[in-house]
N, C-alpha and C positions, 0 to 999 in steps of 0.2 A: 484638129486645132481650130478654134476660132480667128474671128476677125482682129479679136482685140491681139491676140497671140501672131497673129501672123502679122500685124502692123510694128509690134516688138520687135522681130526681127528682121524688118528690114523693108519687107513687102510694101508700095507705094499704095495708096488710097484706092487708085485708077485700077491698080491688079485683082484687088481682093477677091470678087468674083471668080476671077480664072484659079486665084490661090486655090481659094476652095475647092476648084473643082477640079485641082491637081491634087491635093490632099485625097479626096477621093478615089482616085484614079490612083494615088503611090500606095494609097490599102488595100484596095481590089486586086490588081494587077501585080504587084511588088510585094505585096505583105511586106509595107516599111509601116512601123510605129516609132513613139515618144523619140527618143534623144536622136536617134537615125533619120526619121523623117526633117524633125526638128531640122538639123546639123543640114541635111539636104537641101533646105527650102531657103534655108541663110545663105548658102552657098548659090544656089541660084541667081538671088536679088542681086549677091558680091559681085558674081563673074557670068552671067547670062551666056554671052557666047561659049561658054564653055559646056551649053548642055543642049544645043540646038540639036542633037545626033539623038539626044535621049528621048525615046519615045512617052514615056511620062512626064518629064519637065521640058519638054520641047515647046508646047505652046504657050505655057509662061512665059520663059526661058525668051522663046520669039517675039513676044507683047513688050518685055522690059526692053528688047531691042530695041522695039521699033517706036517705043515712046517711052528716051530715058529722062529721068527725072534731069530739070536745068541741071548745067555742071555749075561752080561755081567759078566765078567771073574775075576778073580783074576789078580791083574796088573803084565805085565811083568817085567823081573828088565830090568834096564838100568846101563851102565857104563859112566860116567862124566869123562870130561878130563879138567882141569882147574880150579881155586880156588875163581876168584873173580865171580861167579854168584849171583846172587842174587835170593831168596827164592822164591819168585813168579813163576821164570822161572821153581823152581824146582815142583813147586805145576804144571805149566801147564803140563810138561811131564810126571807126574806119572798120571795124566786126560789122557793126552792120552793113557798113556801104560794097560789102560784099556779098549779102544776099540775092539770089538766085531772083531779080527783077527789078532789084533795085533801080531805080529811074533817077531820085537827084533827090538832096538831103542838105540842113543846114544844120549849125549848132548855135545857140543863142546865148548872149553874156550872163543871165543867169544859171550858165549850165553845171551840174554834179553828178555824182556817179548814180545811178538808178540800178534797175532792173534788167537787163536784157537795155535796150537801147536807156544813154544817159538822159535824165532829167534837164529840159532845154532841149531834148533833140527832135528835131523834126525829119521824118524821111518819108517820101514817095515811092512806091512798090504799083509795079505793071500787075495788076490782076489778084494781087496776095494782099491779106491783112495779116500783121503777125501782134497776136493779143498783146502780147510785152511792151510794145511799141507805142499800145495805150496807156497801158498800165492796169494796177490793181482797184486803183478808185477811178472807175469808169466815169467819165464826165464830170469830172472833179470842177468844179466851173468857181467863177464872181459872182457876185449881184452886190449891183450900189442903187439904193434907193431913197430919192429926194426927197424931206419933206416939207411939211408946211408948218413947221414949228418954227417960233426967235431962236437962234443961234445961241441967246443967253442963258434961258430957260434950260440948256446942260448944267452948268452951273446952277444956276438957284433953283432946278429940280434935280437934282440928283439923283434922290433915292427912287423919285418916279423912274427916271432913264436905268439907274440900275437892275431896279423889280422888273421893267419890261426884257432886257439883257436876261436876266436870271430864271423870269419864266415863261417866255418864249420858244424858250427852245432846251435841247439835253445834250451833255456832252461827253463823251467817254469810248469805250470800245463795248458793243452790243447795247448799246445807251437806248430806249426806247421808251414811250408815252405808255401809261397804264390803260389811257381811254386813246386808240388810236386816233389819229390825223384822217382829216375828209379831205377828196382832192379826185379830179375827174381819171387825174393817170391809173386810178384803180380799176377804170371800167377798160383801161385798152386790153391789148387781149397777151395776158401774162402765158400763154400755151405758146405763145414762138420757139421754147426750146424746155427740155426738163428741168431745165436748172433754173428756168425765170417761173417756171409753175410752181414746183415746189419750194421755192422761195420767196412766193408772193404776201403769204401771210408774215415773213418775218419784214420787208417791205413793207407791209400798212404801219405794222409800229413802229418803223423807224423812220417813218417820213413825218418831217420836220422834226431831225435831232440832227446832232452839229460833229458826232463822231470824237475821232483825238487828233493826234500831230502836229501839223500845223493851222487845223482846222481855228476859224475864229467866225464869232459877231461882233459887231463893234460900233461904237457912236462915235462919228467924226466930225467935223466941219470941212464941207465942200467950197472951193473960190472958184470962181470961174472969171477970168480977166475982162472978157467983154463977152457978147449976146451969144447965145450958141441958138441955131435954129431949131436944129434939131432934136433938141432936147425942149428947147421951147421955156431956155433962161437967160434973165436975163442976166450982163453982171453984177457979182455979189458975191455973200456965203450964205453959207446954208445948212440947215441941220441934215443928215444921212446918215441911213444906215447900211454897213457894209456887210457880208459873208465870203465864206469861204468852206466849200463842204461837196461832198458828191454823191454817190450810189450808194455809200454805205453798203453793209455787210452781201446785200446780195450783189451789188457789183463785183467783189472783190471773189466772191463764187463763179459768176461766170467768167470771169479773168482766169483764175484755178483751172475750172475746168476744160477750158478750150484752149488753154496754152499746153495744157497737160495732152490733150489729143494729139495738138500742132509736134507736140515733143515725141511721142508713141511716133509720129508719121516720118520724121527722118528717117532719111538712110544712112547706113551706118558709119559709112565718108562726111556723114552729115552732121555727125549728134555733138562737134564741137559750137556749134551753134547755140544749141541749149534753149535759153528763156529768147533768144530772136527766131524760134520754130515759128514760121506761116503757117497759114490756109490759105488756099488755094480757093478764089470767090465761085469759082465752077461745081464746087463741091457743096455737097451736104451741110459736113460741120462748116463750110466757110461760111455760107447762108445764116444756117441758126446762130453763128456768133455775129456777124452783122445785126441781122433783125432783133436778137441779146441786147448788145451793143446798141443801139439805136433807141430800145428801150428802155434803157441805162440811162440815157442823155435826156429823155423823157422826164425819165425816175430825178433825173439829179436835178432838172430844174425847177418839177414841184416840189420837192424837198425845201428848196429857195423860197419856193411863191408862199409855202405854208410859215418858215419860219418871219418872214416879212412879213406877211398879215398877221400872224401872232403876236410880234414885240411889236408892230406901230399902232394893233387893236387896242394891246397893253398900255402905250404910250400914250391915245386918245391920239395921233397926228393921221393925215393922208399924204398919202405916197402920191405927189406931183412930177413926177419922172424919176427914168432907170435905166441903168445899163448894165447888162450881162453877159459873161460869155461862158463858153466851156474851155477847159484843154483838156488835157487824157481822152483825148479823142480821136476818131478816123474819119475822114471827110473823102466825097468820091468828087474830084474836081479836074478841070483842065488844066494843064502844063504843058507848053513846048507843042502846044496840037495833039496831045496824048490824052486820052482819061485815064487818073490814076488815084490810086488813094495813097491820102495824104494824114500820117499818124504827127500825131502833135502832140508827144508829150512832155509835160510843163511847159507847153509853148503854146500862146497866145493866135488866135486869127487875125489877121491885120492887111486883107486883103483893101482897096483900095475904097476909102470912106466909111470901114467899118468901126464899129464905135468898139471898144473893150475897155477892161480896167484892169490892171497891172501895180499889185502892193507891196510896202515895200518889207514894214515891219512895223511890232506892236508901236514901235513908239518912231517910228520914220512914214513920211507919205506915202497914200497910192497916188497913183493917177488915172485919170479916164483919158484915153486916147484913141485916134483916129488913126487906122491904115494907111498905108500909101502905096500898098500894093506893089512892095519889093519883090520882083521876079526870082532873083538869086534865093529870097530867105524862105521861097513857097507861100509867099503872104503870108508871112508869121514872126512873129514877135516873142519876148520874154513873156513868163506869165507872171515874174516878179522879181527879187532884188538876189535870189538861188542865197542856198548856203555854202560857206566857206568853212565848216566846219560839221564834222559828225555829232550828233545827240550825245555819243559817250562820250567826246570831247567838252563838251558845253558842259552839262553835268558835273564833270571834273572841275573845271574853269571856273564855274560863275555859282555864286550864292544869289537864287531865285527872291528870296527877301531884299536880300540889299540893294539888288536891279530894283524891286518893287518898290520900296522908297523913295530911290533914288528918281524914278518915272513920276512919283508920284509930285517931287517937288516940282519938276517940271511941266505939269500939268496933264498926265496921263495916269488915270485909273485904270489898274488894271484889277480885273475882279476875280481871275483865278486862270494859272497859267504854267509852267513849268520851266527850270533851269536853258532845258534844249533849243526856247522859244527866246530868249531875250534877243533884244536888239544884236549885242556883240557877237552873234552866232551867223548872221547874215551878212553879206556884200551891201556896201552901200549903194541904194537905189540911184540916186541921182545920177551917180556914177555909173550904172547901169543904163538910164535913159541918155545919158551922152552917148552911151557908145551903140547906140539906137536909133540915133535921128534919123536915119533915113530910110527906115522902119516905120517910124510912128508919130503923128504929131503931138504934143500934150492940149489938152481940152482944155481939163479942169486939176485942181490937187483935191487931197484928202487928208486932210491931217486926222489921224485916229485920238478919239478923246478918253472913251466907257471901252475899255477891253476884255472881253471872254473868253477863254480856251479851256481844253481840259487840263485840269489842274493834277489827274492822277498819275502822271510820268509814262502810261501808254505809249504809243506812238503809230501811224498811220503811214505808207510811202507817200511822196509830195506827191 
């Protein structure tokens, strides 16, 4: 039996080794093969003390003893900020807040149901990262970038603002440039893990494309009430450009593949867990999905840097300030006097005076806001206004045309976008930053003007 065989049924990461070399030893000595050895070595992992006397599975047997995997714990609490969740999402986070390390977790007012931990949830883990927890678009991030254009000039250039929108950047599922993107993340060193090397070339073509879901570009107008220093404006408005986009297709591979490990590596008291499987940062795969991972958030913000210098080169403006952030991500930070990693996902950083931006919908504001370094929320925040509703709901619900018009009288172009994406499919934002305040401060707003998405009904997780 191999590694991968013996992590199937049961065998912890830390055994394999001895596995092996009990496998050896049950064909030597025993002449045990296939379904007998099999049945045997499952048996072991199940009930260890029951083969301490066996002189073949005796030093496994004693190793599982003496280093068993966490049991699982009585679930940590969590604190919830916001009213309109819905039940499921609260069933996924008390699954999580049962994992074997769990340290302290929040949920955030735009929370929905996800993957293995819900969308909005943030959770802290002593020593483990569990991929799901990031998600499948690894560093799915913002970028808002100010320019130096009249605020008018949307209007009375239009088709300029739209051409730069339209070719700028690519939208869709395996969407990529015929003449690849130049960008320095090509020179780090894509050999951290099998799965970022061999996915490095589909990585060059798809850096600076914009993917599906609820992926967007977008031309807004920025106000900002009085000076921000930090940004280095003054009051006003102002033309920006917004996004929304991550790791694209190779993220969503190493997400695949190391959740798929983290899953092989349960034990069998373990496998209700499922898409919340860990790694363990002491290990092997724990490593290569970190340094993945880390590369991913690399990957996802030149993806940003390229499609902003594309549409503002297009647009003829200069980008005079920015704010960015990630979510779908893991961060290794202090809490409580502990170092622990901290998964955010759909949830926003907002440790104390950091800048992000938080949107709401095609035709409702973002905002740029400041942290305040809420203890309880893990320094974290919404990453936006969540949906209240599933894609095959909206679809059903809404005629994409008639939203379109309808936006349009109001003064929001939208250039290509889907049923799933309208306004009435989302929580309203504001309502959302209410129940935030003491989370976030607001900066500036965003009102979205020129809107982009994919327009082929695909779909992408948040």
């Amino acid at each position: 039996m191999n590694k991968r065989q013996l992590l199937a049924i049961g065998i912890p990461e830390y055994a394999l080794t001895a596995a092996v070399q009990t496998v050896q030893r049950a064909v030597a000595e025993g002449g045990m093969r296939g379904k007998e050895l099999k049945s045997s070595l499952q048996a072991v992992a199940e009930s260890p003390e029951q083969f301490v006397d066996n002189p073949i599975f005796q030093p496994l047997a004693q190793l599982l003893i003496d280093e068993p995997v966490p049991p699982v714990h009585e679930p940590i609490e969590y604190q919830t900020w916001g009213t309109e969740i819905d039940p499921a999402s609260h069933v996924q986070m008390r699954e999580a807040c049962r994992l074997p390390g769990a340290f302290g977790a929040a949920l955030m007012p735009d929370a929905h149901v996800g993957y293995g931990l819900p969308i909005g949830g943030v959770l802290a883990m002593e020593g483990k990262v569990v991929p799901y927890a990031v998600g499948v678009d690894i560093a799915c991030r913002m970028k808002l970038s100010i320019l130096d254009m009249p605020v008018e000039t949307m209007q009375k250039n239009f088709e300029h603002y739209k051409n730069a929108l339209e070719n700028g950047t690519r939208f869709g599922v395996g969407s990529e440039w015929k003449t690849p993107q130049d960008h320095e993340v090509l020179d780090r060193d894509w050999t951290v893990s099998r799965v970022t090397r061999e996915n490095k070339d589909k990585a060059r073509k798809q850096l600076g494309t914009s993917g599906s879901g609820n992926h967007f570009v977008e031309f807004g107008v920025v106000t900002l009430n009085e000076r921000d220093e930090e940004l280095g404006l003054d009051a006003g408005t102002y033309v920006a450009l917004l996004s929304h986009s991550g790791s694209r297709g190779t993220g969503a591979s190493v997400c695949n593949v190391y959740s798929s490990i983290a899953q092989r590596q349960l034990p069998p008291s373990m496998k209700e867990f499922g898409r919340l499987a860990w790694l363990d940062m002491n290990t092997q795969e724990g490593q290569e999905y970190w340094e993945s991972m880390n590369l991913m958030g690399e990957y996802a913000a030149a993806n940003h840097a390229v499609i902003h210098r594309n549409v503002s080169n297009l647009l003829g403006g200069r980008i005079i300030a920015g704010v960015e952030n990630h979510h779908n991500f893991a961060w290794k930070e202090t809490h409580g006097g502990k170092e622990v990693i901290v998964h955010r996902k759909g949830a926003t950083p907002a440790g104390k005076g950091v800048l992000g931006v938080i949107p709401g919908s095609m035709a409702d504001p973002a905002y740029v806001v400041r942290g305040k370094g809420n203890a309880a929320s893990l320094d974290s925040a919404s990453h936006g206004a969540g949906r209240r509703m599933s894609r095959t709901q909206a679809k059903s619900k809404y005629n994409f045309k008639a939203v379109r018009n309808d936006l349009l009288k109001k003064g929001v172009h939208v250039l290509s976008a889907g049923a799933d994406e309208v306004p009435g499919v989302y929580k309203n934002i504001d309502s959302v930053m209410a129940e935030q305040q003491d989370l976030v401060d607001i900066v500036a707003r965003f009102d979205p003007k020129i809107v982009k998405m994919c327009g082929d009904g695909s779909r992408a997780e948040d």
